[in-house]
N, C-alpha and C positions, 0 to 999 in steps of 0.2 A: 479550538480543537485541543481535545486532552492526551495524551498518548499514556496508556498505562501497561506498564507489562506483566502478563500474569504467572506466564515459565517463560523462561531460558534456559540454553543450555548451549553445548557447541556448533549445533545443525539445527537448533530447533528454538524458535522464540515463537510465544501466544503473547498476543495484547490487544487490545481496548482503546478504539480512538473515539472516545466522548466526543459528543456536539457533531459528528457526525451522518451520514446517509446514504445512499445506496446509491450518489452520485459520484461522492468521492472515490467511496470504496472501490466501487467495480473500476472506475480509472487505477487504483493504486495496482488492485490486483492483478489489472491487465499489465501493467509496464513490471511489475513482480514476476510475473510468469516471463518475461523478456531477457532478463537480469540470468549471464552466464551463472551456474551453480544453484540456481534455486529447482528444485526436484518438485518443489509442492508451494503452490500459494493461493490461498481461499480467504472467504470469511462468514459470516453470516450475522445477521441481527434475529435475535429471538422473538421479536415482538415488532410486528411492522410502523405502529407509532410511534414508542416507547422504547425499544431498543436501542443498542448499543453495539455497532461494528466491533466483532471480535475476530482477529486474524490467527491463521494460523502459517507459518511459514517455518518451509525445512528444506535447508540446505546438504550441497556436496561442495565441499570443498572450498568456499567461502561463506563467512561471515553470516549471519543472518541480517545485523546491524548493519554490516557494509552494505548488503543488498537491499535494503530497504532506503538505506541514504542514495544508494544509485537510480533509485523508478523515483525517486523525486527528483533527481538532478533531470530526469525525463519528463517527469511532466510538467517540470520547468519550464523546462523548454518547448515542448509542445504548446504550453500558456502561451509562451512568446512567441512563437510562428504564428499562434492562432490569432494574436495581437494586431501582429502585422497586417496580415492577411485583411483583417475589419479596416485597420487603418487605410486601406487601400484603396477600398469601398469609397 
């Protein structure tokens, strides 16, 4: 996974997570949209084979960066519960 950022700014970052897919992303975007201060959290890939997840996330009142390092502390976690869970099987 690549992460590439295309704007920044203080409410608003767009970027590009190469290698990629519409597995990851829709997890990301869901625990995004979860994340106190985030106002707006999408993405879209232009090209269903060939594409590249391009996000766009806009904040109030925190970070963009912070909120994004937070829905992965989330779906850390969710990996590890989900972990469990099999291990238990």
């Amino acid at each position: 996974m690549e992460f590439n950022v295309l704007e920044e700014s203080k409410n608003k970052i767009v970027f590009e997570l190469r290698g990629e897919t519409h597995t990851f992303s829709n997890l990301l975007k869901e625990e995004l949209k979860k994340v106190k201060g985030v106002t707006l959290a999408t993405y879209r890939i232009d090209h269903p084979l060939v594409g590249i997840p391009q996000f766009l996330i806009e904040t109030k009142g925190t970070e963009p960066r912070k909120a994004i390092k937070e829905a992965l502390k989330n779906v850390k976690a969710l990996a590890k519960d989900f972990q469990k869970k099999v291990n238990k099987l």
